[in-house]
Structure formats: structure tokens, C-alpha cells
N, C-alpha and C positions, 0 to 999 in steps of 0.2 A: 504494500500500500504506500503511496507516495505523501508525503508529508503537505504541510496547506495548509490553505482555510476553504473550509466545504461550505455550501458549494464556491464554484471556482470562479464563476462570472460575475455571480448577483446574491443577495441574502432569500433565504427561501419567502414563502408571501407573507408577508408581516403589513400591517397600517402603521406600524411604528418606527416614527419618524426616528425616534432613537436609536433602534435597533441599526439600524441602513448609516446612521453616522458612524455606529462602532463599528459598524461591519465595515464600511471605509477604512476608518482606522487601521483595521487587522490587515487588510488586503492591502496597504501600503506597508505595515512594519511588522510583519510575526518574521521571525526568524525560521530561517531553514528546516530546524530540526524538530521544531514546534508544530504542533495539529493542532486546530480547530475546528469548530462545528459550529454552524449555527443553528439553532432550534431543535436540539437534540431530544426526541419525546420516549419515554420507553414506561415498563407495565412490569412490575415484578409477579413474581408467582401467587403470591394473596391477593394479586387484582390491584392492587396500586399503582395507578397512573402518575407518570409527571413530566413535564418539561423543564430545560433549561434555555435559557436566552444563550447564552455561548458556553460551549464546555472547551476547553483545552487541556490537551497532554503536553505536560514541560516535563521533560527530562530530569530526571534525578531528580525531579518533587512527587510527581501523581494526577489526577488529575486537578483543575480549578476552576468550579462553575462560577461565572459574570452574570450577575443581574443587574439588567438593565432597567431603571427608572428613569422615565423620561417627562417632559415638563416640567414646571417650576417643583423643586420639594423644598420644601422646609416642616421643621419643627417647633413647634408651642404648646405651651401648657401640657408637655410630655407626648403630647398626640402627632403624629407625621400630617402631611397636608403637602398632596400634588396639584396644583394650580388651583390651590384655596380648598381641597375639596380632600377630607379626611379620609386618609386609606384604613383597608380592614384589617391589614398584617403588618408590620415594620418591613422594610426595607429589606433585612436582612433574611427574615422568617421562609419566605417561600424559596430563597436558593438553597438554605441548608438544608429542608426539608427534601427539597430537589436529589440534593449532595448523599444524602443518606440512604435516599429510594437506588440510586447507582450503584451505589458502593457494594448492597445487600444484591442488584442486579448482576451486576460482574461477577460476586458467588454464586451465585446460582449459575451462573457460565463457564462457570467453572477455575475464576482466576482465585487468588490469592488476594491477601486482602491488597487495597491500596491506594493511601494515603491522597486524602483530597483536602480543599480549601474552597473558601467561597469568598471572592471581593463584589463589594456594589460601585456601581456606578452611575452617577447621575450625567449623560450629557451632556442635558439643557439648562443644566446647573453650577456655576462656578462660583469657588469660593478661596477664600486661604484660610479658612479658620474651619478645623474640620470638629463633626457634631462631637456634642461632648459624652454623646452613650455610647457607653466603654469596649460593648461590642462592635462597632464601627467605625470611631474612633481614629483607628492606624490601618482600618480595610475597606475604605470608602476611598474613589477617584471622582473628578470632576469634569466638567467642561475644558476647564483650565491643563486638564492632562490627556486631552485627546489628541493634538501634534505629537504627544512623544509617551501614548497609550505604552507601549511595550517595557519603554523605560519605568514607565510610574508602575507598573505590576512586578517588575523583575525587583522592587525597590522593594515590596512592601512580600515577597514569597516568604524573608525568614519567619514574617511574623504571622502568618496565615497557614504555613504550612507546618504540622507537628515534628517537633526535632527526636532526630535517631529512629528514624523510619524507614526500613529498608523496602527498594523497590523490588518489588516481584521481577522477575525474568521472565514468566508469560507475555503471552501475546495481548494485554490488556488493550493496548493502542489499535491496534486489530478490533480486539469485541465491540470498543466502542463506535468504530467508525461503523461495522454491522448493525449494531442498536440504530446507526442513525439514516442509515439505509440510502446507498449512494444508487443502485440501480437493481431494477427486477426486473425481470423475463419474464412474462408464463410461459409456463411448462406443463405438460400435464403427461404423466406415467399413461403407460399403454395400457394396463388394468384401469386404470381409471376412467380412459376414454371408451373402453368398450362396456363400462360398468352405466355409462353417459350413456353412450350410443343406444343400448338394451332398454332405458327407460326410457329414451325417446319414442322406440319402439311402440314402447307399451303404454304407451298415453292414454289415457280413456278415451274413446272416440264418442258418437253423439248416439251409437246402439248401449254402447257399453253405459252411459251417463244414464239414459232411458231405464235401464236392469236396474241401475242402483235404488231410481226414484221408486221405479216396481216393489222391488224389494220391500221398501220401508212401508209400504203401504200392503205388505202383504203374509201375513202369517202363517204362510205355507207356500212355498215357490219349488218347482224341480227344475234344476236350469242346464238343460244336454249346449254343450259345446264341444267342436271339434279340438284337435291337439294346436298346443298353439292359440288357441280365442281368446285367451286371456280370464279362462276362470277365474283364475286363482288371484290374479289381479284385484278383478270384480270381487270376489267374494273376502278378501282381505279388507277392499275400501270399505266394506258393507258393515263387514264388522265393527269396523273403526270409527265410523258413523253412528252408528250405534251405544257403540262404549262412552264416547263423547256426548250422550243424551243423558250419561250416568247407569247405561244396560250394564248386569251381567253378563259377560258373550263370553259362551264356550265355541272355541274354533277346534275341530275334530278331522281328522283324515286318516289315510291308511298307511303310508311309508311314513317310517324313521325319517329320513333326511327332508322330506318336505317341512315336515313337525322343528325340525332344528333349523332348516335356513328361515323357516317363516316366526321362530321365537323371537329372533333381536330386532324386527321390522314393528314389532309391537310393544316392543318395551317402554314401560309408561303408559301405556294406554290401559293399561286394566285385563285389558282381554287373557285370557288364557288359551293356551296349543298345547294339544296333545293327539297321538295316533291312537284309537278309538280303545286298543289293550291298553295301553300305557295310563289312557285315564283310568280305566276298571280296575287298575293296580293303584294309581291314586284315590278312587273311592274305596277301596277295600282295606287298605291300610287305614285311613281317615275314620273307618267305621272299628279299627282295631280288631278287623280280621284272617287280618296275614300280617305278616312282617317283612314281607321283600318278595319279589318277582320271584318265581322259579325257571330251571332254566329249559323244563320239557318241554314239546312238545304239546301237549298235551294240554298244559298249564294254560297255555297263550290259547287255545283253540277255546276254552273254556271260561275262559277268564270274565270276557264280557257278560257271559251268560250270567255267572254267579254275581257279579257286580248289582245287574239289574235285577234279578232276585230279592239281594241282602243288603245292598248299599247305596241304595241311592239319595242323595242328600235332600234335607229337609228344606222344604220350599222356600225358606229366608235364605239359606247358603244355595241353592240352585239355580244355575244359569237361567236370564231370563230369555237370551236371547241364542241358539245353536246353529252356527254355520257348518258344514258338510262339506268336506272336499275329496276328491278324489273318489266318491261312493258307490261306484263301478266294479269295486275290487272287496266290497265289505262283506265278511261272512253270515248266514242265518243268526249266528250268535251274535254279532257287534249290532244286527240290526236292531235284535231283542234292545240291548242299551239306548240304540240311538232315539228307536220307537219311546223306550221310559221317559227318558228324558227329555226328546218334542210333545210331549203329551200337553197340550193346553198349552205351550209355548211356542215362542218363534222359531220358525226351523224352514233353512234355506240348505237346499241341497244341489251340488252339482257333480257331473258326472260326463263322461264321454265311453259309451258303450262299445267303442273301435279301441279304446285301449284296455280293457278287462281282458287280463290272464289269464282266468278263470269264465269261459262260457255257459258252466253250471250255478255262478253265483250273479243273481237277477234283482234287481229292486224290492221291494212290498208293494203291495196293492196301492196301501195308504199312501206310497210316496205320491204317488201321481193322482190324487184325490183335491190339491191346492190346483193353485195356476202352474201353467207350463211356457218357458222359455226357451228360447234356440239362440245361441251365439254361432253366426256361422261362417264370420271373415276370421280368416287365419292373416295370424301376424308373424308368426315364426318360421313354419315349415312352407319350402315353395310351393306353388298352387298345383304341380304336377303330383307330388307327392300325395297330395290329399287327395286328389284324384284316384289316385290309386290304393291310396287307403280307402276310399270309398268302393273301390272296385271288389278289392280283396273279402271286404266283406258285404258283399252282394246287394250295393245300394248302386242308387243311380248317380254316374258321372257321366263326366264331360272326355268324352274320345279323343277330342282335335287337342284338347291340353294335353294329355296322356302323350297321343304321336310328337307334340311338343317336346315334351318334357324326355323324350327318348333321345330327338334328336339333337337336343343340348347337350346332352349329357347329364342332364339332371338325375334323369331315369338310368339303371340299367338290370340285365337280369345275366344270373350267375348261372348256370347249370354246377351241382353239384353230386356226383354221384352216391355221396354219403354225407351221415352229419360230421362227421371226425372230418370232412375236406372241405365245410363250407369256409373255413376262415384263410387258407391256403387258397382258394379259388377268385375270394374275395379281395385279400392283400393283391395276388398278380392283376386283376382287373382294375384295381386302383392306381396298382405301378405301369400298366400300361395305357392309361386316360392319363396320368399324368407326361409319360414320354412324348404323346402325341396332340400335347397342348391344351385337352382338355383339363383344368386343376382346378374346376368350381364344379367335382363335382360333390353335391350335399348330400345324398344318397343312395344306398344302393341295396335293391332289393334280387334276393338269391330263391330260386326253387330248387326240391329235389329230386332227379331223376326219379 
């Protein structure tokens, strides 16, 4: 870092007509070796804000905040008065305060401690008889020492700066001119820009805002969307909206990992996540009748069941409001729970029946007994793809996207003679669309001989 007065042309935007005189002053007489700043502002770790009108690093002392008082000052009757007009602190108050917020800042940055001072200066003020309180005394300059500013501070260092004070060897001179921030770039990390780019994605559009308002006016909703619509989106906002009216919402779905990245997006707001076992192990515990998950089989297939039996919470601790996600994949048994606990409650359900694992495990009757919802613009997967998930399982699509989506490359199909060669088959079809320029492609769908 080059030594100066920052900035280098002009003093930063100040009305004070004072500040722009001393800043004159410095920009005609600091010495080489000397840094300054002007308007140096910074924030310690407890939230304490502050500025200084000039900080300077002098060598072999530390550093030395300048407050600048500008206009007529004088004193009467013990009280300060700048241009007739009584101040709220003395003179000196607000630089040492200044001086101490740094000092405590610099530790925290990890320098060592070091040695500072504070002089006032008035300007627009000249005098030879300097005030007679004791702490200003021999650390106040005037009007009168602005041609030879450098000189009248290097005059007055012994008696402002603490004697037998050793200088740190850190880079203190460094921290400071960073606290005072000479230039920023934005930058933005490539995680961040694609964590950007995904929620632009996923904006509520004017179908998705419509669902929301649905929703809240409706105590019973099933809401089928394809992969990609932005269930989970929607059904997050819904909750959120909710929690903030002062609702209990329990949020419920069936993977692990939904249940955990969809925890910290709610934090503060009330709502509770859980996958539909994992609550029945939180109600059954609560009820003080297990002591911990087991790890059979068995256990989890059951779980729900006995939950909604023996534990379901008493109407003042019970969710008022149940969001449902992912419910495509929910067993006989999680339904038993989810049924207990919509019972005369709010309960929004969503599901996409092209992604169940399980072709044996079907809704209730009851779900579809409210209103029913279709979100059917995909925002994720290309429009080929869905197509063909529509095709696969025996709904009506669109053909001309399909021969599309082939001849992109978007699509493609694997023959695989067995399951143990589908991922061998798969890998060469990818290394060979990539040799031949194709490398967008997003999907690839395999059958087996």
C-alpha cells in the first residue's frame, strides 16, 4: 500500500467547509512516510458504529484521530458554543470515543494492541491563548497553524501520545486503510450465481400466485403438478403465509433430504418439517412412548400407524394448518396419520403421480373430496422431456416436441441388453454426444432389450 493522504485528489463528500481546509493542509504537507484518511467510518463487533474526520498512521507513535471543529468555537460559562450555538459533547469527546471504537476494531482484526492519540482542531478559529481545560489545553490547533498543520502536530505527538509504547510489527497500517475502503469490485462466487440464477427460475409466476390465493381460501386442496412446477415452491410460500397469520403449520413429506434442505428456509417462521415417520417418532416420544427410532424395518413401516392410534397431540399443541408434499410416495400407514391429523383442519396436498416409485401406493378417496389443482408449466426439466415422461406413462403428448427433443439431443434412447450394462451403455452415449459437439445434453432415457 502506498503511503498519502486518501483519497488522493479530493476529500471524500463532506459540507464541511473545514474538513476541505485541513484536507488542503495535509495534501500540501504530510510527509512521505505518513498515511492519512479522511473520513475513516468503521463498526466493531457489538454493533458500534463510528467515524473519524482524519485518522493518521505516524510512524513510531500509532495511530492519531483529528477532529475537526469548524466555525467560530469558543467557550463560556464552562459550556462550548460553535457560532453562538451550544454543542452537545466537548470538543474532544467524540474523537476519543472515535479513538477507542478503532483500537478495540484493529483487535478484532487481529493486530496487536496500538497506541493512538487524539488532537482537535478548530480551522475557522484562531487564537494564541489556548483553552484552559486541561484536557485540551496542549492538544488543540488553530486557524493560526494551518500553513504549517504538520509542524504544529509533530510539536505536540510527545504529549498526546502514551510514552514507552511499543509499536506492533503487524500490518496495522494495512487494516486501516481496509476499514477505510479504497476500492470494491463485485464479485460474485459461481455457487452463488447459480444459487441467483435457480430463484430467478423459480419466481412465482401469475398460475402459481392464483394457487397461493386458492389455497388460503380453501381447507382442503389436492394440487397434481408435473416434475419441475414448482410444488414445492408453492407449497412452502403457502405455509409461510400462513405461519405469519400466527397458524400452526405442520409441513410433512416423504424423503429425508427434502425434510432437511426445506428446515433452514423456515427458520423463524414457526412452521415445523418433518418426513411423515420422523414426525410419528416425534409424536410418540412426546407422548413418552418410545424412547428413540428403531432401526428395523419394520419399525418405520409401522411407525405412522401407531402414532395415529396412540399419539396424536391434543388440539391446543396440534397443527392448525398441514401442508403435504411429495404424497405420491406415502404408504397406507402414513396416510392413517396424515388423515388424523387433517381431520377438521387445513390440509393442502401435493403430489405428481409420474414420479411414485411405488405404482401400488394410491391417494384416499378423501384426498380428492376438496378442490383440485393442476400446475402444468415446467420450469426445470426441458419441454421434451416431459413429453416423454408423459408418454412413458400413457398420457397424452405432444409428438412434434418429442421428434424435437431427439433431434437436439435432448432426447436419447440406450438399448441395453441387461440391467448390470445400463450405466456402461449410458456413460459411452454421453462420451460420444459429447465428441460430436453435442454437450447440452440434459437427458437420457435407456430401455431394455
Amino acid at each position: 500500500m502506498k503511503r498519502g493522504l486518501w483519497p488522493r485528489q479530493q476529500p471524500r463528500p463532506t459540507d464541511s467547509h473545514a474538513e476541505q481546509k485541513v484536507y488542503a493542509a495535509l495534501r500540501k504537507q504530510l510527509p512521505q512516510n505518513w498515511t492519512a484518511w479522511h473520513s475513516l467510518r468503521i463498526r466493531t463487533a457489538d454493533g458500534l458504529e463510528g467515524e473519524g474526520d482524519f485518522v493518521l498512521a505516524i510512524p513510531q507513535r500509532g495511530f492519531l484521530v483529528l477532529e475537526v471543529k469548524g466555525g467560530h468555537i469558543e467557550q463560556r460559562d464552562g459550556r462550548w458554543y460553535q457560532n453562538g450555538h451550544p454543542l452537545n459533547r466537548g470538543p474532544r469527546g467524540q474523537a476519543l470515543g472515535f479513538a477507542k471504537k478503532l483500537s478495540a476494531r484493529l483487535k478484532e482484526a487481529g493486530s496487536q494492541s496500538v497506541p493512538y492519540a487524539v488532537l482537535t482542531i478548530f480551522p475557522d478559529t484562531a487564537f494564541s491563548n489556548p483553552p484552559g481545560q486541561d484536557d485540551l489545553s496542549a492538544l488543540v490547533l488553530g486557524e493560526q497553524d494551518l500553513p504549517w498543520l504538520v509542524d504544529s502536530i509533530q510539536a505536540k505527538l510527545d504529549k498526546a501520545f502514551p510514552a514507552d509504547f511499543l509499536i506492533p510489527e503487524n500490518n496495522w497500517v494495512g487494516l486501516l486503510h481496509r476499514f477505510w475502503g479504497e476500492n470494491w469490485v463485485p464479485k460474485l462466487k459461481l455457487g452463488h450465481k447459480a444459487r441467483i440464477d435457480a430463484e430467478q427460475r423459480l419466481k412465482l409466476d401469475v398460475d402459481q400466485l392464483r394457487l397461493i390465493d386458492g389455497l388460503l381460501g380453501n381447507c382442503r386442496l389436492l394440487v397434481e403438478g408435473v416434475a419441475g412446477s414448482g410444488k414445492t415452491l408453492v407449497a412452502r410460500e403457502a405455509a409461510l403465509n400462513m405461519a405469519r397469520q400466527g397458524r400452526r403449520v405442520l409441513y410433512l413429506c416423504f424423503t429425508d433430504a427434502l425434510a432437511e434442505w426445506l428446515r433452514p428456509t423456515f427458520a423463524g417462521s414457526g412452521v415445523e418439517v418433518f418426513t411423515v415417520p420422523r414426525y410419528a417418532v416425534h409424536l410418540l416420544q412426546q407422548a413418552g412412548l418410545i424412547d428413540g427410532p428403531e432401526s428395523t424395518p419394520e419399525f418405520w413401516f409401522d411407525v405412522a400407524l401407531q402414532a395415529a392410534a396412540d399419539a396424536l397431540p391434543e388440539p391446543e399443541q396440534a397443527p392448525e394448518v398441514v401442508v403435504l408434499d411429495e404424497a405420491q410416495d406415502l404408504t397406507e400407514n402414513d396416510w392413517e396419520l396424515v388423515g388424523a391429523l387433517a381431520a377438521e383442519r387445513i390440509c393442502w396436498m401435493f403430489y405428481d403421480p409420474a414420479q411414485s416409485f411405488w405404482q401400488e401406493r394410491v391417494l384416499p378417496v378423501w384426498t380428492g373430496q376438496g378442490g383440485r389443482f393442476s400446475l402444468t408449466r415446467c420450469y426445470r426439466c426441458p419441454p421434451a422431456v416431459m413429453e416423454y415422461s408423459r408418454k412413458l406413462h400413457g398420457r397424452p403428448c405432444d409428438e412434434e416436441l418429442l421428434r424435437e427433443g431427439f433431434d437436439a439431443g435432448v432426447l436419447g434412447v440406450v438399448n441395453a441388453p441387461s440391467e448390470t450394462a445400463v450405466l456402461g451403455r449410458i456413460e459411452n452415449f454421453a462420451i460420444k454426444r459429447s465428441n460430436t459437439g453435442l454437450k447440452d445434453v440434459q437427458e437420457i432415457i435407456f430401455q431394455k432389450n
